[in-house]
PAZAPA-4460 file (N, C-alpha, C; in steps of 0.05 Angstrom, whole numbers, plus 32768, in hexadecimal, padded with zeros to 4 digits):
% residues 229
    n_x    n_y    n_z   ca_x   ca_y   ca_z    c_x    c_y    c_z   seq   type   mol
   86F6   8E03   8A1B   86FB   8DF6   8A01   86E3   8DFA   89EF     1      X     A
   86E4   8E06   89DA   86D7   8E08   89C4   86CD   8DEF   89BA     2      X     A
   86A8   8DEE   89B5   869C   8DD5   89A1   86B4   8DCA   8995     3      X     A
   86BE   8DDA   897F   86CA   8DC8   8969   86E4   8DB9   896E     4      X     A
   86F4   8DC2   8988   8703   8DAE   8993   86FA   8D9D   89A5     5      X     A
   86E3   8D99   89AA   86DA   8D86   89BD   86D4   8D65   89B8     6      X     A
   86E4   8D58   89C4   86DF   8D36   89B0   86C7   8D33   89C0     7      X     A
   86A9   8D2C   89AF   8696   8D24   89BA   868E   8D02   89B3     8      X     A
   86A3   8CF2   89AB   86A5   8CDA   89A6   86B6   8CCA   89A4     9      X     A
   86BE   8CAE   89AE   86CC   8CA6   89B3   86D7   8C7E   89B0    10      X     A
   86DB   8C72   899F   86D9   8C57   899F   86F6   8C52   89A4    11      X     A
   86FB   8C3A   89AE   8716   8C3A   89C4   8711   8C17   89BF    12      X     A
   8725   8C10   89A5   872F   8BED   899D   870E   8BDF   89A1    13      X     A
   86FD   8BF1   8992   86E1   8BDF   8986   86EB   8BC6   896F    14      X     A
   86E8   8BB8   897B   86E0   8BA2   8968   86BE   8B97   8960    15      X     A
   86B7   8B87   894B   86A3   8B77   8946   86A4   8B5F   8938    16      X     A
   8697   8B4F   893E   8696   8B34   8932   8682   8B2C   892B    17      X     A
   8682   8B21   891C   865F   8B0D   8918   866A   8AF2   8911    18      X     A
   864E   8AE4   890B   8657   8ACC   890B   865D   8AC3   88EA    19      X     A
   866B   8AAF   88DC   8682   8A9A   88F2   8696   8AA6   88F1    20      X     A
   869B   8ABB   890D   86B0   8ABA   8911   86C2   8AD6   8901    21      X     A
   86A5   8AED   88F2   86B7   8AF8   88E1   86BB   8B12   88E2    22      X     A
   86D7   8B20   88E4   86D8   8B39   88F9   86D1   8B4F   88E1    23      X     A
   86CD   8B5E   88EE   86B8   8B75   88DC   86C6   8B88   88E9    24      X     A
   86CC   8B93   88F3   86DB   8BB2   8902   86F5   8B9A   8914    25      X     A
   870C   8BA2   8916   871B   8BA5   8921   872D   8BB5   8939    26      X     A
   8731   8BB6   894C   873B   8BC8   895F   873A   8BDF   8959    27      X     A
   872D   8BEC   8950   871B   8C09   8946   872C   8C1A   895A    28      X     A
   8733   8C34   895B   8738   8C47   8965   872E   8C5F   8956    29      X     A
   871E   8C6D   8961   8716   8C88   8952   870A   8C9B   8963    30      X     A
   8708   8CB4   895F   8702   8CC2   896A   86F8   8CEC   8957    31      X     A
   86E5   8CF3   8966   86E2   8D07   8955   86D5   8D1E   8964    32      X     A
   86DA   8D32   8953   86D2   8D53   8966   86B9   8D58   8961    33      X     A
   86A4   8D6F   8966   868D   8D76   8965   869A   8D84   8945    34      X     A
   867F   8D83   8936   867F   8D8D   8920   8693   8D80   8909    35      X     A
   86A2   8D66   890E   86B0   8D5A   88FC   869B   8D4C   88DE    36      X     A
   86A8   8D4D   88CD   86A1   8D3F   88B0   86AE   8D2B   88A7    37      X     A
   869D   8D13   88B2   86B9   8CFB   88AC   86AB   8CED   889E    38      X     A
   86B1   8CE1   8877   86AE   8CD2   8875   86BE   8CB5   8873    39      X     A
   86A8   8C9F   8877   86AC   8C80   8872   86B1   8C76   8861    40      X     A
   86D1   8C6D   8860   86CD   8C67   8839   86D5   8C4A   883D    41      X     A
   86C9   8C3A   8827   86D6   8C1B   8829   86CD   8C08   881D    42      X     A
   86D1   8BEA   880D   86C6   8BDF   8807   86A9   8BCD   8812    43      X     A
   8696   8BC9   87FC   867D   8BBE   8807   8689   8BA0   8827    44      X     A
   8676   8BA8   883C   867D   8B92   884B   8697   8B94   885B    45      X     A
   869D   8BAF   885B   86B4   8BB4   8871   86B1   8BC3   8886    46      X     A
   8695   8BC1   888C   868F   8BCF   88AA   868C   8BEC   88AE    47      X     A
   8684   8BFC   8891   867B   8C18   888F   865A   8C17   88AA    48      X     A
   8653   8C0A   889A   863B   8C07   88A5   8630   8C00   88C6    49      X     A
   8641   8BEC   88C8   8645   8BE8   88E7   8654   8BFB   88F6    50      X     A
   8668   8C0C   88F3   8675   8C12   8900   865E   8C27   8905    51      X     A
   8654   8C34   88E7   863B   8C51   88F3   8626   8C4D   8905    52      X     A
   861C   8C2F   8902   860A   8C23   8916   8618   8C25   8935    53      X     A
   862F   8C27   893D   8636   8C1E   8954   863E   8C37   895B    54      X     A
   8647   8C4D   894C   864D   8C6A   8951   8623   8C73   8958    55      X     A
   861D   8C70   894A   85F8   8C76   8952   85E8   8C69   896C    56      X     A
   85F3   8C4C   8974   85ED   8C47   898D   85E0   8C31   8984    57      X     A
   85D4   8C26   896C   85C6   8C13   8964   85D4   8BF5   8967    58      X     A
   85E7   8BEA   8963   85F1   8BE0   8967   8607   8BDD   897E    59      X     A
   860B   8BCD   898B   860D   8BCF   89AB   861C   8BB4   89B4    60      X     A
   8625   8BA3   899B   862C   8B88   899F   8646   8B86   8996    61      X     A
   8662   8B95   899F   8675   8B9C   8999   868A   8B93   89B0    62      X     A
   86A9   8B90   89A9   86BC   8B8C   89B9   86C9   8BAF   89BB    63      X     A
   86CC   8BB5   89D8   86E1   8BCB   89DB   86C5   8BD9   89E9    64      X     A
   86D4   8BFD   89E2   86C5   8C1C   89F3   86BC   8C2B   89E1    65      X     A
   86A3   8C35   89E3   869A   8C46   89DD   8691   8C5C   89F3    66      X     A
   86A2   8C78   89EA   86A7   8C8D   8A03   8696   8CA8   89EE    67      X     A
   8683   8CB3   89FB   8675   8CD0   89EA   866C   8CDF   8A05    68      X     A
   8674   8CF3   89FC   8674   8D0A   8A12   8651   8D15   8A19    69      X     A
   8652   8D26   8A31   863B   8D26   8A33   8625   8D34   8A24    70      X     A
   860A   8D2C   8A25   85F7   8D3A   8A0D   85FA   8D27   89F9    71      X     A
   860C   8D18   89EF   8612   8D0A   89D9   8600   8CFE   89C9    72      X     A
   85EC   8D10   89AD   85D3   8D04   89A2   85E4   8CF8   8986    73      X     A
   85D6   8CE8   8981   85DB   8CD9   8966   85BF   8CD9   8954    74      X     A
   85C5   8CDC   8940   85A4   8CDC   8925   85B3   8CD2   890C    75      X     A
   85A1   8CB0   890B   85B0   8C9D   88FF   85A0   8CA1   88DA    76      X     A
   85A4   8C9F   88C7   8590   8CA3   88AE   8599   8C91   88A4    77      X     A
   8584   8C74   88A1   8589   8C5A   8890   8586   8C63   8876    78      X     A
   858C   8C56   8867   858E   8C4C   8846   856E   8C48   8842    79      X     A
   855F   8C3A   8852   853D   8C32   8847   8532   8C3F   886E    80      X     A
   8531   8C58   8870   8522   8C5D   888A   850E   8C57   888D    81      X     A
   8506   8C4B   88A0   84E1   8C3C   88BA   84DB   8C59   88B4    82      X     A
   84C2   8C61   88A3   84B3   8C7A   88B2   8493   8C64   88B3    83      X     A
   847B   8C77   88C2   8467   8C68   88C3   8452   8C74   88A7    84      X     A
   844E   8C5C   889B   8441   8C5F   8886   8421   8C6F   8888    85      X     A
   8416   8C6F   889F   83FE   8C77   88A6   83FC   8C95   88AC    86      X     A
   8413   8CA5   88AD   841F   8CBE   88B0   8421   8CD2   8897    87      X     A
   841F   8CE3   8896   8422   8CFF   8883   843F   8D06   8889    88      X     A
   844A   8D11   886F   8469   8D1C   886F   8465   8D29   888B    89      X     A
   8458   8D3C   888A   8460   8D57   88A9   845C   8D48   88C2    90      X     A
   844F   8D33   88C1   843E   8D24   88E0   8464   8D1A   88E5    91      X     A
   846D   8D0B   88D4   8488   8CF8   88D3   849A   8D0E   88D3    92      X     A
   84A8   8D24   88C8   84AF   8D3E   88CE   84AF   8D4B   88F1    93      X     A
   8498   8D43   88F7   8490   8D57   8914   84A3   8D45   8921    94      X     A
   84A6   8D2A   8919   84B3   8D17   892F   84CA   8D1E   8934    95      X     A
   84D8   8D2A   8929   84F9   8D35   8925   84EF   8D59   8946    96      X     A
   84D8   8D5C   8944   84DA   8D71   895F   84C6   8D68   8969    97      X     A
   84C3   8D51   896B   84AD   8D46   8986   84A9   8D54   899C    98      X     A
   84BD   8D5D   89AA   84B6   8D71   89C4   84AC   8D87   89BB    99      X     A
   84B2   8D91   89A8   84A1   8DA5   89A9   8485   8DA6   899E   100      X     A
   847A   8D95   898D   8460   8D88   897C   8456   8D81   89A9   101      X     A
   8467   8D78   89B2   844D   8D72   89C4   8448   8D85   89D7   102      X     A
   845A   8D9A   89DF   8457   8DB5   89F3   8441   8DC5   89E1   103      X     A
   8443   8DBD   89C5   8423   8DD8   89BB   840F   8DBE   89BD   104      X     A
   840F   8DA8   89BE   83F2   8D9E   89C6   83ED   8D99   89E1   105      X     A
   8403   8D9F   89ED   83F6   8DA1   8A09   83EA   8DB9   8A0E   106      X     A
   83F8   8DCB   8A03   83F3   8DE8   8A09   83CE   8DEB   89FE   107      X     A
   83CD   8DE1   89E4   83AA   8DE1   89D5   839A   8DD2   89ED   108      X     A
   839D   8DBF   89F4   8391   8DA9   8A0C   8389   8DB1   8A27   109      X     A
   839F   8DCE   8A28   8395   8DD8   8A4D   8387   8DF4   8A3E   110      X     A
   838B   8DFA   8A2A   8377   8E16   8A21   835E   8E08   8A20   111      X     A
   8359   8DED   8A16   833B   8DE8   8A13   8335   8DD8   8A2C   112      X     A
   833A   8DDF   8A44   8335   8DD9   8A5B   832B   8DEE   8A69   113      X     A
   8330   8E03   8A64   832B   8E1D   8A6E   8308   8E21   8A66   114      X     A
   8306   8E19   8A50   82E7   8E0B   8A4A   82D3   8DFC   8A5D   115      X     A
   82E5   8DF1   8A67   82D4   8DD2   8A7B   82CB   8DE7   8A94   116      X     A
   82AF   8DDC   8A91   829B   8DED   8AAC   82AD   8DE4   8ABE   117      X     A
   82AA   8DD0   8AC6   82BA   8DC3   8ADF   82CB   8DD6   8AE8   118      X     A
   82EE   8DDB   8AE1   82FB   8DF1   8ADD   82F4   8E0A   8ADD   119      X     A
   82E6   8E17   8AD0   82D4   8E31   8AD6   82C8   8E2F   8AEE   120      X     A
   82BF   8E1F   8B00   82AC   8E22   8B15   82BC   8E15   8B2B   121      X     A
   82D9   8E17   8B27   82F5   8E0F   8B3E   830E   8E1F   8B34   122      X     A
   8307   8E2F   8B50   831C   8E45   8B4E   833E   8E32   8B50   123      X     A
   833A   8E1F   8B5F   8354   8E11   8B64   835C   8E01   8B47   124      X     A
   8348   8DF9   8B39   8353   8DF0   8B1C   8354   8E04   8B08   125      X     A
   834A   8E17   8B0D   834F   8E2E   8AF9   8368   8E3B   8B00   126      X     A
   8370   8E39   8B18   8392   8E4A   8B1C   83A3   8E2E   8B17   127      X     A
   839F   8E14   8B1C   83B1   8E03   8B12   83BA   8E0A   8AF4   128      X     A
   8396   8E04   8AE9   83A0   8E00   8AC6   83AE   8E1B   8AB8   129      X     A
   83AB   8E31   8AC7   83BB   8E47   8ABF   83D6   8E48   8AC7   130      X     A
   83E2   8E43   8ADC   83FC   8E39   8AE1   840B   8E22   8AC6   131      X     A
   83F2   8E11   8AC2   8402   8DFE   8AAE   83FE   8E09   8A92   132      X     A
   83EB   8E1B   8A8C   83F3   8E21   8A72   840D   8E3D   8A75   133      X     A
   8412   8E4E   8A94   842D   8E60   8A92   8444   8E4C   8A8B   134      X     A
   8446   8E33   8A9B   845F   8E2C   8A93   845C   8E15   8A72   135      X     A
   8444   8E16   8A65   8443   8E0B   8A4A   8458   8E28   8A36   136      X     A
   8446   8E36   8A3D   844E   8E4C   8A35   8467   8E59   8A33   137      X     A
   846F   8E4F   8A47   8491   8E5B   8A54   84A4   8E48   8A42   138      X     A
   84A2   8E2F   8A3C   84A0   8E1E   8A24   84A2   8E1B   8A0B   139      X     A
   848E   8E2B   8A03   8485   8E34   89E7   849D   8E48   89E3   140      X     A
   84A1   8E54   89F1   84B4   8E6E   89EB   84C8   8E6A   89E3   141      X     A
   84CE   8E52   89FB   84F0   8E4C   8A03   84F2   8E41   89E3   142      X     A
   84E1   8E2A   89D9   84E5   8E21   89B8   84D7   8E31   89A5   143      X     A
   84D6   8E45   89AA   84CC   8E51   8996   84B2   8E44   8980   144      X     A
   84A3   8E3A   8997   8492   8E27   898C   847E   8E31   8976   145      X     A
   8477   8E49   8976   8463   8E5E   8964   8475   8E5C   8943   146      X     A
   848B   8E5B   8944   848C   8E51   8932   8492   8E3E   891D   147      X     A
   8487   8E2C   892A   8495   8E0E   8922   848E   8E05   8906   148      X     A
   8477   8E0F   8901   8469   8E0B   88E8   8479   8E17   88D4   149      X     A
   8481   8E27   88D9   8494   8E3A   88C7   84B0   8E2A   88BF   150      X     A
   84C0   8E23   88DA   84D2   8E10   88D6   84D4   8DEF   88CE   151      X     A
   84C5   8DEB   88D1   84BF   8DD3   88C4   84B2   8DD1   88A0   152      X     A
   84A4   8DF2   889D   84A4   8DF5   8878   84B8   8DF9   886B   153      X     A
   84D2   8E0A   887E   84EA   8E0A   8877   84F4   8DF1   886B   154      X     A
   84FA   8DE3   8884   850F   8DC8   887D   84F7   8DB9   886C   155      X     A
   84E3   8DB3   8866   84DD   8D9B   8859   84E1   8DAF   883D   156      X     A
   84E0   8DCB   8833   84E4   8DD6   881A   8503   8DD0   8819   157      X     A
   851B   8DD6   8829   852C   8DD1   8824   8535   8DB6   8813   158      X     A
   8528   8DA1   8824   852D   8D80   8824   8517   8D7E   8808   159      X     A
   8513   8D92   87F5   84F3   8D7F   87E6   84E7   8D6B   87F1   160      X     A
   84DD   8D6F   8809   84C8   8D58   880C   84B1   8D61   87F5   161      X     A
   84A5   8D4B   87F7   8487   8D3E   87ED   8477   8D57   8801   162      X     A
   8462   8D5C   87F3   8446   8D6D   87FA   8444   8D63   881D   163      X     A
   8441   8D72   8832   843D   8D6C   884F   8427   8D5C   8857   164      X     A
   8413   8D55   883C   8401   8D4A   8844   83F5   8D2C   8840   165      X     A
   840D   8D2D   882A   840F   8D12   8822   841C   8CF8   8833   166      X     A
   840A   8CE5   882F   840F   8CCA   8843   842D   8CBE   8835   167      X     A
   8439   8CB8   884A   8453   8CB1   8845   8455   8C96   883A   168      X     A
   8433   8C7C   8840   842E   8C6A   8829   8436   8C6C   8809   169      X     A
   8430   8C8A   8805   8433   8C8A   87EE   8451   8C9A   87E3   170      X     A
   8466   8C99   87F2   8480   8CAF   87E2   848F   8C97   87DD   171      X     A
   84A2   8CA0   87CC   84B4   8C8A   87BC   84CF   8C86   87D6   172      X     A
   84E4   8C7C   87CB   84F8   8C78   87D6   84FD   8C8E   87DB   173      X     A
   8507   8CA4   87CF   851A   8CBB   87D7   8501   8CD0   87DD   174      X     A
   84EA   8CC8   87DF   84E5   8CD5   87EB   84D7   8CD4   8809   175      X     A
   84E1   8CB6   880E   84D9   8CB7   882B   84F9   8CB7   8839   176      X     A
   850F   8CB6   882C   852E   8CC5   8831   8529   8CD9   8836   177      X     A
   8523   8CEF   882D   8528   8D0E   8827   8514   8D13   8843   178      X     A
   84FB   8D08   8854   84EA   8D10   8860   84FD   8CFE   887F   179      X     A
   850F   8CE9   8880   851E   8CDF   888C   8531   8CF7   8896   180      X     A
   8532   8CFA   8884   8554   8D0E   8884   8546   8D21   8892   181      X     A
   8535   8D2E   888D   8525   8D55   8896   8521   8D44   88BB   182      X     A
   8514   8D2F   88B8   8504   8D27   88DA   8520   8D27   88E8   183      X     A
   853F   8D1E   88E0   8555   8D1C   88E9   855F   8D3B   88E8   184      X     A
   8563   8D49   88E2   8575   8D62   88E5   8568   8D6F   88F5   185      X     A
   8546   8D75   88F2   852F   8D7E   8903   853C   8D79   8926   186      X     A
   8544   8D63   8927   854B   8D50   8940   8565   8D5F   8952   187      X     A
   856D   8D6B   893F   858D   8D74   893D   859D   8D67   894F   188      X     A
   85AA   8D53   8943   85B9   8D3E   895D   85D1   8D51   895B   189      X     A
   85E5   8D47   896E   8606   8D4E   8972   8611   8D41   8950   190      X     A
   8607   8D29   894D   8614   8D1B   8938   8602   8D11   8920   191      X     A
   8606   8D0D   8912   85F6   8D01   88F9   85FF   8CEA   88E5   192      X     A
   85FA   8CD7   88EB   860A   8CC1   88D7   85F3   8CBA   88BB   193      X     A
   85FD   8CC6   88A8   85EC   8CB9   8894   85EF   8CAE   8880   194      X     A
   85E7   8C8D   887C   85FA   8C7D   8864   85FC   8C84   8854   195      X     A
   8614   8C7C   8838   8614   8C86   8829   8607   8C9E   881F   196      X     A
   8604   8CB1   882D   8602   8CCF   8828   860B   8CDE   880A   197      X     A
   8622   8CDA   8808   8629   8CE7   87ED   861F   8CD4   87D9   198      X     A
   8611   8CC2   87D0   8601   8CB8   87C0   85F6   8CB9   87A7   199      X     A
   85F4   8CAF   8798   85E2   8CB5   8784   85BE   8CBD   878C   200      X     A
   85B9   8CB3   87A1   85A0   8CBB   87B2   859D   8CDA   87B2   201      X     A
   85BD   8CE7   87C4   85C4   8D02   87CE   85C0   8D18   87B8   202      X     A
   85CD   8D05   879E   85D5   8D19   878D   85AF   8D1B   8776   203      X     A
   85A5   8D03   8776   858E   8D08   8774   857B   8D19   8784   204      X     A
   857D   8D1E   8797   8574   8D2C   87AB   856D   8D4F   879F   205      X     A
   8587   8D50   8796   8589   8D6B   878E   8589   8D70   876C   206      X     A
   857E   8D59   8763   8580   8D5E   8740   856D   8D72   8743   207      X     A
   856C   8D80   872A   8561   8D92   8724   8569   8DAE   8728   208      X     A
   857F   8DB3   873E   8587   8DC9   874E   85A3   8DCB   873F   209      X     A
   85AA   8DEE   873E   85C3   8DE3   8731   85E6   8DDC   874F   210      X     A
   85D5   8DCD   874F   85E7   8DBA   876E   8600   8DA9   8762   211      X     A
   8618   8DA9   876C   8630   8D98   8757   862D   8D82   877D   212      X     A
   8642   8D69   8772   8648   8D5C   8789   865E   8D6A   879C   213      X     A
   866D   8D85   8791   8679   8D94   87A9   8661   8DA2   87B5   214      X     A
   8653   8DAC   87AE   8634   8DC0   87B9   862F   8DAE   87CF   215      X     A
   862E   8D90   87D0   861F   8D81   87E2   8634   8D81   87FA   216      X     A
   864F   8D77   87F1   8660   8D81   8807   8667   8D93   8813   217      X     A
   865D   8DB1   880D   865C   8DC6   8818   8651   8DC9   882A   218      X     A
   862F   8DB7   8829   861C   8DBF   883B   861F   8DA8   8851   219      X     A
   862B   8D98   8846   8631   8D82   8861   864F   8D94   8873   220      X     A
   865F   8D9D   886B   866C   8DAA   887B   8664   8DC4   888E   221      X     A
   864A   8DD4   887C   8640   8DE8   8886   862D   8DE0   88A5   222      X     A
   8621   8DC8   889F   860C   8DBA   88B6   8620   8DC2   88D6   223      X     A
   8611   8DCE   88E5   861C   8DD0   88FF   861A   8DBA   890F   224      X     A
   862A   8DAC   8907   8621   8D85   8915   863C   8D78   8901   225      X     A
   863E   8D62   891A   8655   8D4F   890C   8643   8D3C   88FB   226      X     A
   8653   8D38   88E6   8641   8D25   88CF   8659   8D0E   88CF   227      X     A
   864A   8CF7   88CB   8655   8CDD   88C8   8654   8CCE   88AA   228      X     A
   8656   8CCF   8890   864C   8CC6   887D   865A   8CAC   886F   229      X     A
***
């Protein structure tokens, strides 16, 4: 069976309640393939929001099943995203390929070991630390880690981020969105739920470009990933 017929998700008579008493999702049934584009449409306070929370895994305090096939990643993008203010756009960026940001500092960490007298003057730690930088190495390859720098100037030019060096203390609203969004796709889940997406935010995103609001739905259909909006 082909990705795009494959249901990688699954809610089976979700309900939610809060208190007093007041139901927010109803006996939910839904379900969807790899690579689907589904949006949420509905009035304020009818459980757009919760339901994406509980499709993402964040929310967990529900009546009924939630069934997702195996591998099943979710990458949730709030309305006001937690980044850490003490951070540079690219530092908050790398977070979206953390494994690989840490296979090249491991990899820099056993090259500057090869330095240490100690090591030089032990044949048995000098064939260890070379064994662990073959399989750092074997690593690097597999992610194409040499050029990450490259891929990551891509997507943050794609996304207009803010300058890579600038502290994320200082970017406005949409522009600590737009550096949200790049650390999320970077991540490349199976799925992507992102609120209100088609937005006046979205469509600011791309002023300046000659971008229409079909342009934006093009590229949400083009994304090799199921999008949730």
């Amino acid at each position: 069976m082909s990705d795009d017929k494959k249901i990688i998700f699954s809610m089976v008579g979700v309900s939610k309640v809060v208190p007093p008493q007041k139901k927010i999702l109803n006996n939910i049934y839904l379900s969807f393939f790899y690579g689907a584009k589904i949006g949420i449409i509905g009035l304020n306070g009818s459980g757009k929001s919760t339901l994406m929370k509980i499709i993402a895994g964040i929310d967990q305090d529900y009546q009924g099943e939630v069934v997702s096939s195996q591998g099943f990643s979710v990458g949730y993008l709030e309305q006001e995203p937690v980044l850490d203010d003490e951070k540079t756009v690219k530092q908050v960026v790398e977070e979206g390929v953390q494994e690989v940001v840490d296979v090249l500092n491991a990899y820099n960490q056993v090259n500057e070991k090869f330095a240490d007298p100690e090591v030089l003057e032990d044949p048995d730690k000098m064939e260890a630390l070379m064994k662990e930088q073959t399989i750092l190495q074997e690593k690097i390859d597999q992610y194409d880690a040499w050029n990450l720098d490259t891929k990551l100037e891509r997507a943050m030019d794609a996304l207009r981020c803010p300058e890579e060096d600038k502290q994320v203390k200082f970017l406005s609203g949409g522009e600590r969105r737009r550096v949200a969004l790049c650390r999320l796709l970077l991540k490349e889940p199976m799925c992507c739920c992102w609120m209100s997406l088609l937005t006046i935010w979205m469509q600011n995103l791309f002023s300046g470009w000659s971008c229409t609001y079909n342009n934006i739905r093009e590229l949400l259909f083009q994304l090799p990933t199921t999008v949730i909006f």
